[in-house]
N, C-alpha and C positions, 0 to 999 in steps of 0.2 A: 504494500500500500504506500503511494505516496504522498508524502506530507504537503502541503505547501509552507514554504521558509516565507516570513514577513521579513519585511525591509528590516535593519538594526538600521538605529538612528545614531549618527558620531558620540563618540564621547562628550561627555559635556565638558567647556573647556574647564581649567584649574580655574577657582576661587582665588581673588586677592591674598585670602589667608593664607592658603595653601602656597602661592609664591614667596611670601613671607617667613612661612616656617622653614621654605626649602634652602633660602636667602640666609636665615639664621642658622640653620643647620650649616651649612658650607661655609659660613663663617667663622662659627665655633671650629671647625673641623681644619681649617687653614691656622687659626690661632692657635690650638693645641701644636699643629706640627711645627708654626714657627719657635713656641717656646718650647718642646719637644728638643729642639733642633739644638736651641743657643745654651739649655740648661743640657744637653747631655755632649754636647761638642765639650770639647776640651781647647776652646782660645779664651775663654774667660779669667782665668787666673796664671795668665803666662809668666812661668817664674823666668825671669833674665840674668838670674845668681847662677846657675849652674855650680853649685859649691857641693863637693864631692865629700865632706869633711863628714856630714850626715846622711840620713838614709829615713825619708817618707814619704807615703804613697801622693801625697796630696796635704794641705795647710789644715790647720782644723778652722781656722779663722782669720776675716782679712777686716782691717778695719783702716778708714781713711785717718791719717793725723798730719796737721803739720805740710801741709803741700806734697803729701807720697802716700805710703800704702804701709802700714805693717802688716807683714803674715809672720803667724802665727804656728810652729811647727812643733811636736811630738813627735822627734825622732826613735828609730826602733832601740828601745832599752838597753838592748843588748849591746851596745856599743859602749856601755860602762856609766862610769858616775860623772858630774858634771866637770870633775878636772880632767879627767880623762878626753871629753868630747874638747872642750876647750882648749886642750894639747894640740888636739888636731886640727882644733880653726885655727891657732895660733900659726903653727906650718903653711896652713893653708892662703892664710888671708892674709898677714905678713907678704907671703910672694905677692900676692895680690895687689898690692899697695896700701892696704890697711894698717893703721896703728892700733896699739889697744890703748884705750881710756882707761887706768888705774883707778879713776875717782868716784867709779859707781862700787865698788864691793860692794854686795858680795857676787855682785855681774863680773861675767865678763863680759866686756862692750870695745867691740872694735867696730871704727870711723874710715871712710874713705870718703871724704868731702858728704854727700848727703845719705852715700847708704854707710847703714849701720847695720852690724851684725851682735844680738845678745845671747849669751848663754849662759842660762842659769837652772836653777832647779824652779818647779811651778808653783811653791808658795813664796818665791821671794820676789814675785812680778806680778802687775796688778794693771786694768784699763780703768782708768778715768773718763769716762763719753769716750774724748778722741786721744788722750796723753797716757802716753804707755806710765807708768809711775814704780816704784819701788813698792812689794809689799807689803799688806801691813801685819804682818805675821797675827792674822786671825784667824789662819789655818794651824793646830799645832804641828810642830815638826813629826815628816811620815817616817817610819821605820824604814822607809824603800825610797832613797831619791825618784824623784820623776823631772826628768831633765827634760827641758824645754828651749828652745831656738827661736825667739822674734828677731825677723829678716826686714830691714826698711827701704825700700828702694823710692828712687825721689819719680815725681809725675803725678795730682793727685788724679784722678779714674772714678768718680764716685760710680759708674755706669757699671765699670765691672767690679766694682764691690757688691753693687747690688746684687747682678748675675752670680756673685760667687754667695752669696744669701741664699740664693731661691736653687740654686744648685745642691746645695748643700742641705737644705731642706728637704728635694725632691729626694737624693740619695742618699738622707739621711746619716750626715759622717757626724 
């Protein structure tokens, strides 16, 4: 038997709304991969130190001060206690053209015109907002040094301090 087929009538066209949502959706979905892109790229906290002296995967922290950038480094423990590491900037950053600054004990703080290199252990260094400061030992002293490395390099970048925020957020360091 056969049927007779009635005409189908076009689709109706999209709705305003419907452009709208598809308009937001591709928006959303551009925006995701833009920041997608810039928080998982690795140009956002370009170290220019190349200082061999230590060993970490990545800064735990970068904060603007002073017309530059401190970052902020935990290097891997196992490279001993903070005279020990400091032995080794000492060699290192010496050739470098760096001096050490005697007048922060219990730092060591080596200068080469605006970068500076500290290393100390983590409860005798402290942020004020933007000024790295001396601790104020309201941590009591740990039974286990935890040696730490703030790196200043001159430039300040507010843009990629921010990106190394949201970075650092996204992969939770």
């Amino acid at each position: 038997m056969l049927t007779e087929r009635r005409p189908t009538s076009p689709p109706a066209p999209l709705k305003a709304d419907s452009h709208r949502r598809l308009l937001r959706i591709l928006c959303f979905a551009a925006a995701v991969a833009i920041i997608g892109a810039a928080v998982f790229s690795g140009t956002h906290y370009v170290r220019d130190d190349r200082y061999t002296f230590f060993q970490a995967d990545h800064p735990i922290d970068v904060i603007s001060s002073q017309g530059g950038r401190w970052f902020y480094y935990m290097p891997d423990q196992a490279m001993g206690n903070k005279a020990a590491l400091a032995s080794a900037a000492r060699r290192e950053l010496l050739a470098k053209g760096f001096t050490e600054d005697t007048s922060n004990k219990p730092w060591f703080h080596f200068v080469n015109g605006e970068r500076e290199v500290i290393v100390c252990n983590h409860e005798e260094i402290a942020t004020n907002g933007s000024q790295i400061i001396h601790g104020m030992n309201q941590v009591p002293p740990q039974s286990h040094e935890f040696v730490v490395v703030w790196v200043r390099q001159p430039g300040s970048d507010d843009a990629s301090v921010a990106w190394f925020q949201v970075k650092k957020f996204f992969l939770r360091w």
